[in-house]
N, CA, C and O atoms as a GROMACS GRO file, in nm:
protein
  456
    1UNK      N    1  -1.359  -3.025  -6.781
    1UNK     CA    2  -1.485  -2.999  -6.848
    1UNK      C    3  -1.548  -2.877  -6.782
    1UNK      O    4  -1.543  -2.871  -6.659
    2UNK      N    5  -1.620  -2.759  -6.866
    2UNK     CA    6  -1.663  -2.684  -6.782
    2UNK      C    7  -1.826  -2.739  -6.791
    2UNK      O    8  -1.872  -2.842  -6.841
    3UNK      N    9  -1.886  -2.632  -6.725
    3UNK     CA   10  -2.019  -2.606  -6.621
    3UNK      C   11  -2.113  -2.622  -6.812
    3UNK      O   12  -2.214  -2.692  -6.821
    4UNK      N   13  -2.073  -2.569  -6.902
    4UNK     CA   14  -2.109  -2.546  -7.010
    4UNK      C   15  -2.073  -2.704  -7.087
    4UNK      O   16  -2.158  -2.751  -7.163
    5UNK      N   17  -1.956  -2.772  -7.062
    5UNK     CA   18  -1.968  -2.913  -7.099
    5UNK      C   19  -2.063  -3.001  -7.049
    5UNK      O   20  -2.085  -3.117  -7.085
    6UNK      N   21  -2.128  -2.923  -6.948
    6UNK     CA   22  -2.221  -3.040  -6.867
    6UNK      C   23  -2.313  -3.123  -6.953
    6UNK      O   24  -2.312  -3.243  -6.979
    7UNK      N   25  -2.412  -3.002  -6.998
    7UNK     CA   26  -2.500  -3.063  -7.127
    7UNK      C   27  -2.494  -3.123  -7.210
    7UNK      O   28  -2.592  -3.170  -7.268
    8UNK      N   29  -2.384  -3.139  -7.239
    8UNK     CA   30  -2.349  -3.240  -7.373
    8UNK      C   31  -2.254  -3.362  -7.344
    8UNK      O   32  -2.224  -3.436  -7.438
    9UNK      N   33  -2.215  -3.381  -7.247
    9UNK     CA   34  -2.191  -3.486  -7.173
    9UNK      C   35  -2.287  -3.560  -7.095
    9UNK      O   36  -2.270  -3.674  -7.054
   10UNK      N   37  -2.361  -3.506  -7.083
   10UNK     CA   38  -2.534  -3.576  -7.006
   10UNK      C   39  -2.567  -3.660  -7.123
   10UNK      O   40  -2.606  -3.773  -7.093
   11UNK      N   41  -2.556  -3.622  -7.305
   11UNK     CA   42  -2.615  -3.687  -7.350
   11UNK      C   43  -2.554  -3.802  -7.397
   11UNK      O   44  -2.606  -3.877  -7.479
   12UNK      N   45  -2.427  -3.821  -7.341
   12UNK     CA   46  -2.401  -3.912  -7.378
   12UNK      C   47  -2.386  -4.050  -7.246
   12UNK      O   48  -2.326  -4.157  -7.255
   13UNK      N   49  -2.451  -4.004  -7.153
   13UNK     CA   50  -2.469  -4.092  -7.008
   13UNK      C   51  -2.515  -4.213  -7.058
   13UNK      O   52  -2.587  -4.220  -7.158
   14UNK      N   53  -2.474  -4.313  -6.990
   14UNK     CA   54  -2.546  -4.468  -6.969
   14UNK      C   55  -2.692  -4.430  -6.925
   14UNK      O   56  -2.673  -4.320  -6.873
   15UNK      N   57  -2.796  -4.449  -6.917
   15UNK     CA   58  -2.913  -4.454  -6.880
   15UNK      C   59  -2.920  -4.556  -6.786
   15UNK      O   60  -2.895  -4.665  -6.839
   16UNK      N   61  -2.941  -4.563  -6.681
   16UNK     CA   62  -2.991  -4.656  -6.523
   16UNK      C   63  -3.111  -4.663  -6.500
   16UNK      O   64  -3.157  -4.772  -6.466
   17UNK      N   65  -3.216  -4.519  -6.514
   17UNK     CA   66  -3.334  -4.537  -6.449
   17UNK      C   67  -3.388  -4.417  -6.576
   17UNK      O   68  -3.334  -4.381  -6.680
   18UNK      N   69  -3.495  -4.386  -6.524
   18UNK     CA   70  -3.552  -4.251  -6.578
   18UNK      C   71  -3.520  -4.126  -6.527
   18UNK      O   72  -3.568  -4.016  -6.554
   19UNK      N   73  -3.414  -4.164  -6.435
   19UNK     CA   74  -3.336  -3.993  -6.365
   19UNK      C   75  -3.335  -3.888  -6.499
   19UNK      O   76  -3.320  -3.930  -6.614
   20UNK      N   77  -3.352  -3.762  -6.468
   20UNK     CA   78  -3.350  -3.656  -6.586
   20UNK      C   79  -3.180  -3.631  -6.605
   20UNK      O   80  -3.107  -3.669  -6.514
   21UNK      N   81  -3.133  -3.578  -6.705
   21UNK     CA   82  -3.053  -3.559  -6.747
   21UNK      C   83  -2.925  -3.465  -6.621
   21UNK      O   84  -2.952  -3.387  -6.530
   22UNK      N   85  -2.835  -3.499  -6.654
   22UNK     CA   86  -2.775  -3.410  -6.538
   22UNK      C   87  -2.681  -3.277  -6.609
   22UNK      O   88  -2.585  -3.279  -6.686
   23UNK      N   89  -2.744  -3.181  -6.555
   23UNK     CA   90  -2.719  -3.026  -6.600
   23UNK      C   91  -2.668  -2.961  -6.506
   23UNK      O   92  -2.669  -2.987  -6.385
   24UNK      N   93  -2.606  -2.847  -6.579
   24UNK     CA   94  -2.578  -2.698  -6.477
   24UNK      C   95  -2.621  -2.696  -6.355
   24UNK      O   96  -2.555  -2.677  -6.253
   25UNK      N   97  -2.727  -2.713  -6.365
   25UNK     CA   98  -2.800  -2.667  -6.271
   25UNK      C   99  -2.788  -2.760  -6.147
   25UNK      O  100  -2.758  -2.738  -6.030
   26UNK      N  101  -2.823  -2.882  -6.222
   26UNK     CA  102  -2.826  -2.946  -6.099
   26UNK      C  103  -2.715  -3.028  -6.024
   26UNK      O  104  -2.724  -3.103  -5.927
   27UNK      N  105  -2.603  -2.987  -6.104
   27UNK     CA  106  -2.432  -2.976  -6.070
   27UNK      C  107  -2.414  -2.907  -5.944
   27UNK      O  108  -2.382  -2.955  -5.835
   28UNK      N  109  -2.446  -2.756  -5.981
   28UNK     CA  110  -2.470  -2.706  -5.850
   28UNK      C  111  -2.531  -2.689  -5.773
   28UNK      O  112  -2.497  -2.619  -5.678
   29UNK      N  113  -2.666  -2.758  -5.785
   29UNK     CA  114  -2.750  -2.770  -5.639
   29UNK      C  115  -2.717  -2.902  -5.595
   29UNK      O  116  -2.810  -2.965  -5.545
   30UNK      N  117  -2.562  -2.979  -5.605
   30UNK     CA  118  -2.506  -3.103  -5.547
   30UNK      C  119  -2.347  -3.034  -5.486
   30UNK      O  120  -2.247  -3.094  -5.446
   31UNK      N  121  -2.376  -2.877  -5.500
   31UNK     CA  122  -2.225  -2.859  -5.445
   31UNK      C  123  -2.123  -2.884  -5.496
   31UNK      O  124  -2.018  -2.863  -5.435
   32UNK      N  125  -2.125  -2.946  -5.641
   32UNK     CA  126  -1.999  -2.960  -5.704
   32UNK      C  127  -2.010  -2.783  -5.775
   32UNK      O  128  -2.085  -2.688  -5.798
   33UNK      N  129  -1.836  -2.844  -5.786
   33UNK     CA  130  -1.784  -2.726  -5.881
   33UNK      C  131  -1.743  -2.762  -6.034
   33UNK      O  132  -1.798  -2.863  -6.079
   34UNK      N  133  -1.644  -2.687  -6.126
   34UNK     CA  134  -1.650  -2.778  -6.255
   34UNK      C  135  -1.522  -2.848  -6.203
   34UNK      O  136  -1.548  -2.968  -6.206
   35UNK      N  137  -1.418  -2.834  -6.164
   35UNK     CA  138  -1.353  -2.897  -6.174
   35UNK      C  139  -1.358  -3.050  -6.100
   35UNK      O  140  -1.276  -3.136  -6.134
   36UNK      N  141  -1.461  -3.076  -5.995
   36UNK     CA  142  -1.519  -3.228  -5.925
   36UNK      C  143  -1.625  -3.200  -6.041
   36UNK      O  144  -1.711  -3.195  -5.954
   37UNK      N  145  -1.689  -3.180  -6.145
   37UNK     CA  146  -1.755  -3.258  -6.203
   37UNK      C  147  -1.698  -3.334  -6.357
   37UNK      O  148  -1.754  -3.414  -6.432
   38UNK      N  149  -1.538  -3.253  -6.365
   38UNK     CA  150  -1.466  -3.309  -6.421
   38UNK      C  151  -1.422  -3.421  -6.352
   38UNK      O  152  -1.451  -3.532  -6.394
   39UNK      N  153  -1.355  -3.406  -6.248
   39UNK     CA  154  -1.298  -3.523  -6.223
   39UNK      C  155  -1.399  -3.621  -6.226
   39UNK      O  156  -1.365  -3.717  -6.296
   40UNK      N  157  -1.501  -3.632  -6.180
   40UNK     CA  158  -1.643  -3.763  -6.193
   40UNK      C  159  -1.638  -3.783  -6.335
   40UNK      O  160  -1.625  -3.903  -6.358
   41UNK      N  161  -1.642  -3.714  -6.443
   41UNK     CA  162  -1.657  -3.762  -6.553
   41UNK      C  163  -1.556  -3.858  -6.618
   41UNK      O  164  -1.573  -3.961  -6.683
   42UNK      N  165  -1.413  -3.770  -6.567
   42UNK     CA  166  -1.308  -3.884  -6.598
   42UNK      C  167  -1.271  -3.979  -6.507
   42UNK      O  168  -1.177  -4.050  -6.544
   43UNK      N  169  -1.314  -4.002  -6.404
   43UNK     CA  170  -1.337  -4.137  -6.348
   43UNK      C  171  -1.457  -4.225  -6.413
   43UNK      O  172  -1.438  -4.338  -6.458
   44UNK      N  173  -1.551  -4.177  -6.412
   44UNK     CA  174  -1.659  -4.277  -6.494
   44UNK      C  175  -1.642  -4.285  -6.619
   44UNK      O  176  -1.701  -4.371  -6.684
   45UNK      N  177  -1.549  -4.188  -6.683
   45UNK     CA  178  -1.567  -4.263  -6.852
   45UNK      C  179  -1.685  -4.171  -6.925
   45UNK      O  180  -1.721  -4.163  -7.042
   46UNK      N  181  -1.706  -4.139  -6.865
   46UNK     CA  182  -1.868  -4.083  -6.939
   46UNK      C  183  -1.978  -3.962  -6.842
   46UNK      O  184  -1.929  -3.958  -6.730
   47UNK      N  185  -2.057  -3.904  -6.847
   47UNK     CA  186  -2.110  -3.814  -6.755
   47UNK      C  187  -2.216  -3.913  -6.649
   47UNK      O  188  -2.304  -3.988  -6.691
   48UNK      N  189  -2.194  -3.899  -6.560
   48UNK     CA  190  -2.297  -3.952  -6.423
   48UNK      C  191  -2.414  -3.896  -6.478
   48UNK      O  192  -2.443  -3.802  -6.552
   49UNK      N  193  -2.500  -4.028  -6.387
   49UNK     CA  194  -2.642  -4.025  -6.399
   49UNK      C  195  -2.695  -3.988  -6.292
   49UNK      O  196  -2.630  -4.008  -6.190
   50UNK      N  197  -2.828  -3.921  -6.280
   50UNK     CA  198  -2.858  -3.818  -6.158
   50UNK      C  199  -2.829  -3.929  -6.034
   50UNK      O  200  -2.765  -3.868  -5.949
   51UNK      N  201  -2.841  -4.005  -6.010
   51UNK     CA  202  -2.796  -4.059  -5.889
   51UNK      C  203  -2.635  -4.068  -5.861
   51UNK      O  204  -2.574  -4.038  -5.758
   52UNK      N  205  -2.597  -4.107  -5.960
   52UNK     CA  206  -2.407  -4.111  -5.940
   52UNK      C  207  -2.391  -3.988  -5.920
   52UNK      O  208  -2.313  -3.977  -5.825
   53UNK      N  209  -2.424  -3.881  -5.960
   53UNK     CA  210  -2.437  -3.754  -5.913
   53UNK      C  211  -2.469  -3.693  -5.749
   53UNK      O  212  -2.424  -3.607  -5.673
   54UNK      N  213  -2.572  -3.791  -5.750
   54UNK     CA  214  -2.596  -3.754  -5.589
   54UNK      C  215  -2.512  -3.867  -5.441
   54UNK      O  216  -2.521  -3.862  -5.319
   55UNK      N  217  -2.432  -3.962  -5.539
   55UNK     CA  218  -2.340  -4.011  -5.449
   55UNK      C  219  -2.226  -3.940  -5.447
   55UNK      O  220  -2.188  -3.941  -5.330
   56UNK      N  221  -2.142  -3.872  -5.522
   56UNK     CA  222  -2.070  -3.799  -5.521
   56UNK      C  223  -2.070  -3.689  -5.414
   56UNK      O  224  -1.993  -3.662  -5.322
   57UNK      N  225  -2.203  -3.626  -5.466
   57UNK     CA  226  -2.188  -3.521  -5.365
   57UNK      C  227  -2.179  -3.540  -5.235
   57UNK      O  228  -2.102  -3.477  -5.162
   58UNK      N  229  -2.287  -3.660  -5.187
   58UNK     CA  230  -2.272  -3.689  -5.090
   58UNK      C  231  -2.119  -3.722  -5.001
   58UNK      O  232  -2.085  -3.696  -4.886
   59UNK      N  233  -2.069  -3.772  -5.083
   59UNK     CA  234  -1.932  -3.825  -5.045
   59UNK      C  235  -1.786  -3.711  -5.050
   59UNK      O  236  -1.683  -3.716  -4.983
   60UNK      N  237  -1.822  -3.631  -5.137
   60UNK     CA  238  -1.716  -3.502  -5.158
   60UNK      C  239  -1.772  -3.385  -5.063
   60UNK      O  240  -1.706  -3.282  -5.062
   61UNK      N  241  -1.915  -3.390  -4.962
   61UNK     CA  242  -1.956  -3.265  -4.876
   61UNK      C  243  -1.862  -3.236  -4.766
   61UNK      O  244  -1.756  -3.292  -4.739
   62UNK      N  245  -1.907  -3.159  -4.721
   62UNK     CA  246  -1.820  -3.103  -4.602
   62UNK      C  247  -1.816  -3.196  -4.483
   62UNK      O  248  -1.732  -3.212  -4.394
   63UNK      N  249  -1.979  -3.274  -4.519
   63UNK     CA  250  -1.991  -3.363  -4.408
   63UNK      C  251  -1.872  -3.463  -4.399
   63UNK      O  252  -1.788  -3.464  -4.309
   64UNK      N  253  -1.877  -3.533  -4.486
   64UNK     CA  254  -1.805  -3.626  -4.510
   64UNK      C  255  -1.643  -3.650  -4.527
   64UNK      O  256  -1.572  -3.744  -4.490
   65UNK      N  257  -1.614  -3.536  -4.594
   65UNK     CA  258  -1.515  -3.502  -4.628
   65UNK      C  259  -1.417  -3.413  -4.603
   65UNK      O  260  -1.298  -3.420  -4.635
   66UNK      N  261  -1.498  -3.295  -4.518
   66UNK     CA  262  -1.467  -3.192  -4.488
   66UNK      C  263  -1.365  -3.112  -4.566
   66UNK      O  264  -1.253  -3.077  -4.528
   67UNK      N  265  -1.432  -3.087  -4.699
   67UNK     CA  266  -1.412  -3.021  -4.802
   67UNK      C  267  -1.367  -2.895  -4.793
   67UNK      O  268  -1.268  -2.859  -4.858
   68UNK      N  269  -1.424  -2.826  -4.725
   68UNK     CA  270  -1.368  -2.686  -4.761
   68UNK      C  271  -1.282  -2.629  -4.553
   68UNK      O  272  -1.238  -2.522  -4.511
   69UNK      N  273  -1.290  -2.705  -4.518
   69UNK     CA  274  -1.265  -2.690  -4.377
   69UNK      C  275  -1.100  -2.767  -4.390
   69UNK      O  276  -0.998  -2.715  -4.344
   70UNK      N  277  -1.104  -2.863  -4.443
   70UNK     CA  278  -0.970  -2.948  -4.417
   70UNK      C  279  -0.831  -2.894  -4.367
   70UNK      O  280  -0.753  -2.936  -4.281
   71UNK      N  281  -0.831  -2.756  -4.478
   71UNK     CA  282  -0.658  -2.671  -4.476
   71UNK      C  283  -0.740  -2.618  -4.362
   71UNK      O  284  -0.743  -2.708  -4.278
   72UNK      N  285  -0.794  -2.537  -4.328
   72UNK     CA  286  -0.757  -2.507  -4.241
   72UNK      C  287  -0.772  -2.600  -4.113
   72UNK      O  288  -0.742  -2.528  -4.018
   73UNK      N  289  -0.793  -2.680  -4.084
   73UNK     CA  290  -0.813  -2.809  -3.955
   73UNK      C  291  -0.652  -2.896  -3.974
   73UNK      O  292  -0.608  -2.976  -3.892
   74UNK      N  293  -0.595  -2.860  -4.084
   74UNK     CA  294  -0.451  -2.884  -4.069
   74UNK      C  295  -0.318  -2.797  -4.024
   74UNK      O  296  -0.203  -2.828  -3.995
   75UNK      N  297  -0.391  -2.673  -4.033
   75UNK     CA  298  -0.333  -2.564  -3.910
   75UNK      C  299  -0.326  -2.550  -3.756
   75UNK      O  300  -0.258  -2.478  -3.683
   76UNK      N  301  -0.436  -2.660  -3.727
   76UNK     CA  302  -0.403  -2.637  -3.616
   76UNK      C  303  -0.292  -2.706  -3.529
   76UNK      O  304  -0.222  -2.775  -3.604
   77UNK      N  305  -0.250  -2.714  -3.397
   77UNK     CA  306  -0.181  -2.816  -3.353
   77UNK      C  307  -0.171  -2.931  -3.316
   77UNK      O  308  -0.240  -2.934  -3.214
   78UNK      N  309  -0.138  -3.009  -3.330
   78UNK     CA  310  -0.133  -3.149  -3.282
   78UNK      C  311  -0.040  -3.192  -3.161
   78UNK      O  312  -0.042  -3.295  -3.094
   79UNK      N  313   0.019  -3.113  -3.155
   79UNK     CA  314   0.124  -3.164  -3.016
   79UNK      C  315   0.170  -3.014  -2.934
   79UNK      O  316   0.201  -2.920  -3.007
   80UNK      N  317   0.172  -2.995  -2.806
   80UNK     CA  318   0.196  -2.929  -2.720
   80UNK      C  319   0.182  -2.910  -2.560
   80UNK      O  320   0.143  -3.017  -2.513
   81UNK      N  321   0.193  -2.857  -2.505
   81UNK     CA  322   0.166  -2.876  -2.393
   81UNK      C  323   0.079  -2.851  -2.315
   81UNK      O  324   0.094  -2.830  -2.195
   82UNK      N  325  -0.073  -2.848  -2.407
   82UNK     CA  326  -0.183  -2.798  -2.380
   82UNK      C  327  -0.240  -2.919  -2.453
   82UNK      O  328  -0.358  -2.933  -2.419
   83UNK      N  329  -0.193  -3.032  -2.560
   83UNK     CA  330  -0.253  -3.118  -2.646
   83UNK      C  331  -0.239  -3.239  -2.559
   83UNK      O  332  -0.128  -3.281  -2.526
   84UNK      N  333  -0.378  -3.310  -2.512
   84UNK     CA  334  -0.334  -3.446  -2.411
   84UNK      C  335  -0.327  -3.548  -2.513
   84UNK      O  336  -0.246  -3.639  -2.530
   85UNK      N  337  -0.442  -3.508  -2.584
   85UNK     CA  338  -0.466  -3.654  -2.712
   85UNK      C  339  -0.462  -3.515  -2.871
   85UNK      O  340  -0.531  -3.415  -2.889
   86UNK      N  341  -0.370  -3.565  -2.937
   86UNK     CA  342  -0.340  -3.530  -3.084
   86UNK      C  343  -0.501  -3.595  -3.202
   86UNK      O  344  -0.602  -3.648  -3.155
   87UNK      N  345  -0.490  -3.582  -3.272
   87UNK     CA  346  -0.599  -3.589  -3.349
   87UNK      C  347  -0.579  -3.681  -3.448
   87UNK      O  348  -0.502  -3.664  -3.543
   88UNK      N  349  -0.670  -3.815  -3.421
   88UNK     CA  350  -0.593  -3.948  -3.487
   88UNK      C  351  -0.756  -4.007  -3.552
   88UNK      O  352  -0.829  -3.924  -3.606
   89UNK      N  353  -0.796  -4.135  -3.540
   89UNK     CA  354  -0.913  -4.187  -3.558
   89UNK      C  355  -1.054  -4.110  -3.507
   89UNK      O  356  -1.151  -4.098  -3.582
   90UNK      N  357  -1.051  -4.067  -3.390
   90UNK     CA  358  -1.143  -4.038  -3.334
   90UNK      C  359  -1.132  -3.894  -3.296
   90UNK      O  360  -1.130  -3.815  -3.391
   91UNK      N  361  -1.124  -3.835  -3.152
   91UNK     CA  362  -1.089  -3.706  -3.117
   91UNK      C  363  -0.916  -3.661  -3.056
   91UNK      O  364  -0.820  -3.721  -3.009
   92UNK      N  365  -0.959  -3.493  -3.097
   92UNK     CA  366  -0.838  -3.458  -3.040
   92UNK      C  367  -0.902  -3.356  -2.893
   92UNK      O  368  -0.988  -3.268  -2.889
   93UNK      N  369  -0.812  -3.420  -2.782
   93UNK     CA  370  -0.840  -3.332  -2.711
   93UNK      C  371  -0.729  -3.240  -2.600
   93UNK      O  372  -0.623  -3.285  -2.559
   94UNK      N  373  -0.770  -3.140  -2.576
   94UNK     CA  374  -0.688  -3.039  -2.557
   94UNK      C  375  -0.694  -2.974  -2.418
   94UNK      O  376  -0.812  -2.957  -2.386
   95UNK      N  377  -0.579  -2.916  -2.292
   95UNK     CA  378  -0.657  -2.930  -2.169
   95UNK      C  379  -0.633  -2.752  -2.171
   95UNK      O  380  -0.566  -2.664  -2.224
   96UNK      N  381  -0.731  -2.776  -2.081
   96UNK     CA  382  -0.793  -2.615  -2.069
   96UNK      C  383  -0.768  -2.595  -1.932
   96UNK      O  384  -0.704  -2.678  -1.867
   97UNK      N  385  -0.820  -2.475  -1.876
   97UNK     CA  386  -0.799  -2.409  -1.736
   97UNK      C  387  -0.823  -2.468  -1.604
   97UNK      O  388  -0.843  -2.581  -1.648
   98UNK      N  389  -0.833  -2.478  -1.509
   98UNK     CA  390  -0.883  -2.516  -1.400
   98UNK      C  391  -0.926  -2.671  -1.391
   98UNK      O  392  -1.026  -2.708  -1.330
   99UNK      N  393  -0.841  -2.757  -1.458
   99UNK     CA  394  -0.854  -2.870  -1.480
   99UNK      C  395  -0.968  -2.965  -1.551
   99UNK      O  396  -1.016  -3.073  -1.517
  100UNK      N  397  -0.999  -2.851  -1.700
  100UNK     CA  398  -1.128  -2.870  -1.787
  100UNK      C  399  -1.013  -2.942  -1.901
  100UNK      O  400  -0.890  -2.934  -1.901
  101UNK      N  401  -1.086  -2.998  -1.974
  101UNK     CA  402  -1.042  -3.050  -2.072
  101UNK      C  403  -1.162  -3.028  -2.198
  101UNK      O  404  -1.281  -3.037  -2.168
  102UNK      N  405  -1.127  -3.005  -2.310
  102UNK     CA  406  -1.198  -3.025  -2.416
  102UNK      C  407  -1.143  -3.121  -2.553
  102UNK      O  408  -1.028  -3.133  -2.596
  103UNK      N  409  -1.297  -3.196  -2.613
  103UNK     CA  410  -1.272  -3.296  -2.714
  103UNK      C  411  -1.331  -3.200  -2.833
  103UNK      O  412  -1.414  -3.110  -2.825
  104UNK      N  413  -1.252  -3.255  -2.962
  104UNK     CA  414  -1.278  -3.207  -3.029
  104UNK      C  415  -1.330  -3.351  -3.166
  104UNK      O  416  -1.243  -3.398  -3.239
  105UNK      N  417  -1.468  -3.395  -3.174
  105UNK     CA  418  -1.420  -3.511  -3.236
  105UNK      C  419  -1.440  -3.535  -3.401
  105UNK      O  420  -1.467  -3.434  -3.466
  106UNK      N  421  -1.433  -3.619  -3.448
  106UNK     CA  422  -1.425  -3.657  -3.580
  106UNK      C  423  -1.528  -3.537  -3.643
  106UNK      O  424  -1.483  -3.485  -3.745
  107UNK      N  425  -1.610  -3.505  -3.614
  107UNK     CA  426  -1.710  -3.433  -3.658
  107UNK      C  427  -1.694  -3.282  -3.632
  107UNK      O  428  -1.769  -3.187  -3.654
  108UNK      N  429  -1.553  -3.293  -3.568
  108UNK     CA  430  -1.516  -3.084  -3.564
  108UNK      C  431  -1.679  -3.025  -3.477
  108UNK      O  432  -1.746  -2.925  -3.504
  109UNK      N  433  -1.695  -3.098  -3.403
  109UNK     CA  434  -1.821  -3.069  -3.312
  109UNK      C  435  -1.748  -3.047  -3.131
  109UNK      O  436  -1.774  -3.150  -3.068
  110UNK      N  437  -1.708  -2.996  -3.086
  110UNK     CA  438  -1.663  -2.968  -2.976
  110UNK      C  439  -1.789  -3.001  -2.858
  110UNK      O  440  -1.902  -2.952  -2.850
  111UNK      N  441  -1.713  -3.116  -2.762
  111UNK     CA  442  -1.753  -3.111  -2.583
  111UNK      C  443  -1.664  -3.092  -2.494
  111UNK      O  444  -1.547  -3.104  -2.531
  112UNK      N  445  -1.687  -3.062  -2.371
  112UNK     CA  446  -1.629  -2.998  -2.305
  112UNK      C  447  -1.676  -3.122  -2.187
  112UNK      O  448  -1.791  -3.164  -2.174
  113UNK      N  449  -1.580  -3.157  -2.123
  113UNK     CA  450  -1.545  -3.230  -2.014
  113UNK      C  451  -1.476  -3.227  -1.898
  113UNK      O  452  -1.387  -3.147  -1.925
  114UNK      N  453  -1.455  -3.268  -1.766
  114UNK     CA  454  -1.399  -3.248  -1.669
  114UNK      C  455  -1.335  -3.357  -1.615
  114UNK      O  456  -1.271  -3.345  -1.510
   0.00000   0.00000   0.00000
């Protein structure tokens, strides 16, 4: 569906609450693109209502999902002789110089430890 199907798939939404219609616009101020607001549509059957809209996004962000980061966070290494812990549930961590070590954890947020 494109960005231009949006509108006319809004009108045919289930109604939940008095949420306003879900448009262009506010497709992309949720960070979707057309092709995740296709896929939501053909998972629901029908166009999301401004809240199913804002669970989505929530759930497809970078936060969560790490959407646009992923390929490359699958480039990096996982095993070597610098890798103490590989990158599984929690953190990967990696040893550094002078007997430093660094974590890298679920959140691609780096600490540094000794």
């Amino acid at each position: 569906m494109t960005v231009s199907g949006i509108a006319s798939a809004a009108s045919e939404r289930i109604t939940l609450s008095e949420d306003p219609p879900v448009t262009p616009e506010l497709v992309r101020e949720h960070n979707l693109n057309e092709l995740e607001y296709s896929r939501i549509v053909a998972m629901l059957g029908r166009a999301p209502t401004l809240t199913e809209l804002g669970v989505f996004s929530a759930l497809w962000s970078e936060h969560c999902s790490y959407k646009h980061s992923k390929p490359i966070l699958k480039t990096f290494p996982t095993t070597g002789p610098h890798v103490v812990q590989g990158p599984g549930e929690n953190a990967g961590v990696l040893r550094l110089p002078e007997g430093w070590a660094v974590a890298f954890k679920i959140e691609s947020q780096p600490s540094l430890s000794r």
